[in-house]
C-alpha positions as MATLAB code, in Angstrom:
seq = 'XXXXXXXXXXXXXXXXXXXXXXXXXXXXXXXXXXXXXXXXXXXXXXXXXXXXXXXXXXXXXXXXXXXXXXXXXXXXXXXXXXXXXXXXXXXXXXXXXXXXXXXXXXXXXXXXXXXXXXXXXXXXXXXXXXXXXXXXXXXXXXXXXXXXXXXXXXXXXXXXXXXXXXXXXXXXXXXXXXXXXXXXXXXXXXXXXXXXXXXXXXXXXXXXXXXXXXXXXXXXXXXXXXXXXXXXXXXXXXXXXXXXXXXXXXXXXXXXXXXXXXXXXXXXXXXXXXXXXXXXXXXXX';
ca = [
     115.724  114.033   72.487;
     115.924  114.054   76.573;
     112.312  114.759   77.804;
     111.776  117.971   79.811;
     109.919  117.915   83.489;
     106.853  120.155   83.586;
     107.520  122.659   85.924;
     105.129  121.678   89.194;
     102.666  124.266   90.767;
     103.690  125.132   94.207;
     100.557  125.318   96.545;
     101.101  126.443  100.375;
      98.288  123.835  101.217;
      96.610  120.645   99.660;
      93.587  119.381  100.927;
      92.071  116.098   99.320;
      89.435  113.827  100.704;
      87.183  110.851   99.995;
      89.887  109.243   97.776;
      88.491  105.432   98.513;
      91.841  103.846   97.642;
      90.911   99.893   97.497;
      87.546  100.583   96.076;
      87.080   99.886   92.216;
      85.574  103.777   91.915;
      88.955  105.063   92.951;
      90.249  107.854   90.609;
      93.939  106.899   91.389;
      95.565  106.940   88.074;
      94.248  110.852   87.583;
      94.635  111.525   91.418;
      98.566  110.438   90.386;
      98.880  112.854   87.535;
      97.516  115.613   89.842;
      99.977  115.124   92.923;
     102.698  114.653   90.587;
     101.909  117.676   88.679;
     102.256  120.238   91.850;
     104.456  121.094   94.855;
     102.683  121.454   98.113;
     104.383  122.837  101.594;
     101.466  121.074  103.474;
      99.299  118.401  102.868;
      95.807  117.174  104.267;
      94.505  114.236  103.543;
      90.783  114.714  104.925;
      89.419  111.271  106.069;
      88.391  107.969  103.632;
      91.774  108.305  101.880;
      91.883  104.653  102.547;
      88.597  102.783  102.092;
      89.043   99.965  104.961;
      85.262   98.603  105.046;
      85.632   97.641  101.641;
      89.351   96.674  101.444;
      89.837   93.564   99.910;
      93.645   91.776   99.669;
      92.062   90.695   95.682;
      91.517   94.539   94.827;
      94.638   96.573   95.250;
      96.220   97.734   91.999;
     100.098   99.551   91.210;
      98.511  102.697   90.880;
      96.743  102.432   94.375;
     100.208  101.314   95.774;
     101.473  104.469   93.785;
      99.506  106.940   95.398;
     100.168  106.166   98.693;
     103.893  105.930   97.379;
     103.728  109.937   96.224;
     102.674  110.482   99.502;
     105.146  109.066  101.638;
     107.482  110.573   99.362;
     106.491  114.201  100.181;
     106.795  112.729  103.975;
     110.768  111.483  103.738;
     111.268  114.968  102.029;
     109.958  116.999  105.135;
     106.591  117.794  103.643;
     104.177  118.182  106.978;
     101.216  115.761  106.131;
      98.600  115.408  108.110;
      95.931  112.239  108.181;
      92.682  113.530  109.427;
      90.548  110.065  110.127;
      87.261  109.618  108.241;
      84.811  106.593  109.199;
      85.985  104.379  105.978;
      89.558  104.580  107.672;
      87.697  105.382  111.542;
      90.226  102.211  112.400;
      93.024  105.313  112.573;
      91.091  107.025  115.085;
      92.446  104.997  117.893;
      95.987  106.554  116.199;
      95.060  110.361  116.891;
      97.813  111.917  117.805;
     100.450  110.097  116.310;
     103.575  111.376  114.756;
     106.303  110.028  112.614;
     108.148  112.579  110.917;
     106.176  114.979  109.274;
     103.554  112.424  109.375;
     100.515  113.138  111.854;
      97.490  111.834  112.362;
      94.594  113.230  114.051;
      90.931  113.581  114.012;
      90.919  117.361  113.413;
      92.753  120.001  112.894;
      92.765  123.881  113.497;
      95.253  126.396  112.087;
      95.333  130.235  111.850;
      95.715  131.605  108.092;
      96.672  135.160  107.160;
      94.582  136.068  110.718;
      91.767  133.083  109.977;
      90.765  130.692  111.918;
      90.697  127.673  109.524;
      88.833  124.441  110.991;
      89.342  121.093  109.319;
      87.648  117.435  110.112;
      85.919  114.962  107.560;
      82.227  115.195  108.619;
      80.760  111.702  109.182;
      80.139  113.288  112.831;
      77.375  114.758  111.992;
      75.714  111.970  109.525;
      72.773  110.317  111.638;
      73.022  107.414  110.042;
      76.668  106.786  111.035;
      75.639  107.503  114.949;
      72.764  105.196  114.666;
      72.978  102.899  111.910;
      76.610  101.717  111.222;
      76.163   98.897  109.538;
      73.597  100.640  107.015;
      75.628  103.158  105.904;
      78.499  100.208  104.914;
      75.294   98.465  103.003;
      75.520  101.874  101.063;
      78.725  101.967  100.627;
      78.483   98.714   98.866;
      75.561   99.470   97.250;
      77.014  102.981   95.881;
      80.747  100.564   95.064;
      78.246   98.717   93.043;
      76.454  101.793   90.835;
      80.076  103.345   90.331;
      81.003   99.897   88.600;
      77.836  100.562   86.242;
      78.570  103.777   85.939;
      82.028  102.756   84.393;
      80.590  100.541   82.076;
      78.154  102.893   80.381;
      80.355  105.936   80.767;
      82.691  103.413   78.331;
      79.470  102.727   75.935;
      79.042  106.579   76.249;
      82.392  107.188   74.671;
      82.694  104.445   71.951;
      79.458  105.994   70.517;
      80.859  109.542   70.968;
      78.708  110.882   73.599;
      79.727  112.755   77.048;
      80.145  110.736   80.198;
      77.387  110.772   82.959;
      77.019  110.293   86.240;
      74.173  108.155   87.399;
      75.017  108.916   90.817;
      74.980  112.825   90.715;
      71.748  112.076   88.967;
      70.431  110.491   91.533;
      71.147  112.165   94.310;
      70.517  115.538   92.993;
      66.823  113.808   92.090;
      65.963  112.554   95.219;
      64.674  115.210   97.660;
      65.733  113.347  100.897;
      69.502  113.352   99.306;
      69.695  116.868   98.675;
      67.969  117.813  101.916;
      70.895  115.364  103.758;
      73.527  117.695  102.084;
      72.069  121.361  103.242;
      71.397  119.922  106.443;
      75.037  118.938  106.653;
      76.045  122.189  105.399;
      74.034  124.115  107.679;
      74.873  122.145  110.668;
      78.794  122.341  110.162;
      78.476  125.896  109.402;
      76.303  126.751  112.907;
      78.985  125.144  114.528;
      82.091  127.032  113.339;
      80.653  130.015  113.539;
      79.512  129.426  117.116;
      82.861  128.753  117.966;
      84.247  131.639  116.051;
      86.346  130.199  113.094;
      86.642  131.937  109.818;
      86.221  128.865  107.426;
      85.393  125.423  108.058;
      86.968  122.566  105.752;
      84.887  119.233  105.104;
      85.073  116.253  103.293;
      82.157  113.016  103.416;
      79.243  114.046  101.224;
      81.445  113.766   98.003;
      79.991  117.133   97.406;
      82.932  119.744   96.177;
      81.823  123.410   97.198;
      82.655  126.642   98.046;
      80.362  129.832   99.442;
      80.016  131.623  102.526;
      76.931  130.456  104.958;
      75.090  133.247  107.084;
      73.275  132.924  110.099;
      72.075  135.337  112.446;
      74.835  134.754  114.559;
      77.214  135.535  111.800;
      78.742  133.944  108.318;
      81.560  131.255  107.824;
      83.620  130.212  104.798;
      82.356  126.493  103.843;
      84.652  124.627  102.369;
      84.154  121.095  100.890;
      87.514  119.430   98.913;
      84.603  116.990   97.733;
      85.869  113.448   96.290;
      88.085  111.409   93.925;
      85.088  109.072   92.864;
      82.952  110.712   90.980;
      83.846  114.715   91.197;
      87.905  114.791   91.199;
      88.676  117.907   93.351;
      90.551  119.028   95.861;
      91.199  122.308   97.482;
      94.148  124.546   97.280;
      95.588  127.454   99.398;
      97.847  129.793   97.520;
      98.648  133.504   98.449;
      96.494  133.558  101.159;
      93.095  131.944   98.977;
      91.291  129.285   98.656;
      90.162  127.595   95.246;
      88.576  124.562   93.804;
      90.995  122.398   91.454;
      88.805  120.035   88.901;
      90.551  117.456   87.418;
      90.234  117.338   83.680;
      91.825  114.911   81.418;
      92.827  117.503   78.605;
      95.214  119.444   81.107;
      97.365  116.359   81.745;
      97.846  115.097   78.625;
     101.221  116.654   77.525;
     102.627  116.870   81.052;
     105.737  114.927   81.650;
     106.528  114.108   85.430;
     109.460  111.624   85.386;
     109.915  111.322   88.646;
     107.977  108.453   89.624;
     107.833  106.929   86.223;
     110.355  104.022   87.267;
     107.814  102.519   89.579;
     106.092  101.295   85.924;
     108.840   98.427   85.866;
     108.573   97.917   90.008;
     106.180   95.094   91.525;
     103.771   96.051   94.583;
     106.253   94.461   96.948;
     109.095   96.185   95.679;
     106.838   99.422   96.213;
     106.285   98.562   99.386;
     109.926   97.772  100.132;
     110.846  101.527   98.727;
     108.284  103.164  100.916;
     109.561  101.698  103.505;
     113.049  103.127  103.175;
     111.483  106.637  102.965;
     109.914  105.850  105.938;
     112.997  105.165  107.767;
     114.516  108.125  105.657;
     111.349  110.617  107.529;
     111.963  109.385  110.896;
];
């Protein structure tokens, strides 16, 4: 019996962030079932999509190569997608302002929305500890690589003995005072800002923090945004009809969904991959 393609979700606007491709903690294989499952006019990939301090040419599986693969696909089909730079890809920065197709890269980007002004950048900007202290925050980048790697192992214990999965480092984080003070002070800060400079809603990425709610000041109130991560929280934010909302990946919703149409790439080696992005590329442009 021929198999029938799930119908895909159209979305006006796809925002993901955080997605650490070339890390071990990369969701990719779920973050594939989600782009293949929906139908977006625009797409933003919000900084540390890939995770260049930690790239390593002896970590870099298929379904890495197949996310990146989805993407340029939605480029050679005229889907605008832009690359907003994050400080585990800042080496892009020095590309702001590029454009190859529908392809653009930049380090921000502002658009109106039904009336709104929407702003949209990754964050790190505003993290002390990337201004002052580079090379610490890449020791804790290693050091949270290192306690997502645990975390995979007992999660896997978790399940053999029929118990939920955990997170050790949303435990951790939401334990220590000084972690959760880093995230409202982040919060608060980007949400002074936009509303200083009159925009409606502000879109971030970088604390690996998924949220939604309006901030107030006395100067006025802003939409906060946050698409969160692919790591440890699996979200991403969609517009559609004029609204935002919070997609959460969960295993149960993809397991009867057949999308076909990248299922030859099972049978295809990285470098033929690579060879077929490359003719979408040439395809886009």
């Amino acid at each position: 019996m021929e198999k029938v393609k799930a119908k895909k979700r159209k979305i006006d606007i796809l925002v993901i962030s955080d997605v650490h491709l070339g890390t071990y903690g990369c969701h990719a294989k779920e973050l594939l079932k989600y782009l293949k499952s929906v139908k977006p006019k625009m797409v933003i990939l919000n900084g540390d999509i890939i995770d260049i301090w930690q790239f390593s040419k002896r970590y870099w599986p298929k379904s890495h190569m197949k996310v990146i693969n989805k993407l340029v696909k939605w480029v050679s089909k005229g889907v605008k997608v832009y690359y907003i730079t994050g400080n585990h890809d800042e080496m892009l920065r020095k590309f702001a302002g590029f454009k190859m197709g529908s392809l653009i890269i930049d380090n921000k980007l502002l658009l109106e929305l039904n009336g709104k002004k929407t702003w949209i950048f990754h964050g790190d900007v505003f993290d002390v500890t990337m201004k002052h202290s580079k090379w610490l925050a890449k020791l804790g980048s290693q050091g949270y690589d290192l306690l997502i790697h645990i975390n995979t192992f007992c999660n896997w214990v978790s399940v053999k003995m029929g118990r939920e999965k955990i997170s050790l480092s949303k435990t951790i984080k939401n334990s220590v005072k000084s972690a959760v003070k880093f995230l409202n002070d982040f919060e608060t800060t980007t949400a002074d800002i936009a509303i200083n400079n009159g925009y409606d809603y502000v879109l971030c990425g970088h604390i690996h923090h998924p949220e939604m709610k309006t901030i107030k000041t006395e100067k006025g109130q802003v939409e906060y945004l946050n698409s969160g991560d692919w790591i440890e929280n699996l979200t991403a934010l969609e517009y559609v009809n004029n609204e935002w909302t919070l997609f959460h990946y969960d295993e149960k919703d993809f397991e009867h969904d057949e999308h076909e149409e990248e299922d030859s790439l099972m049978m295809l080696s990285d470098k033929e991959i690579f060879n077929q992005m490359l003719g979408d590329f040439k395809i886009a442009v």
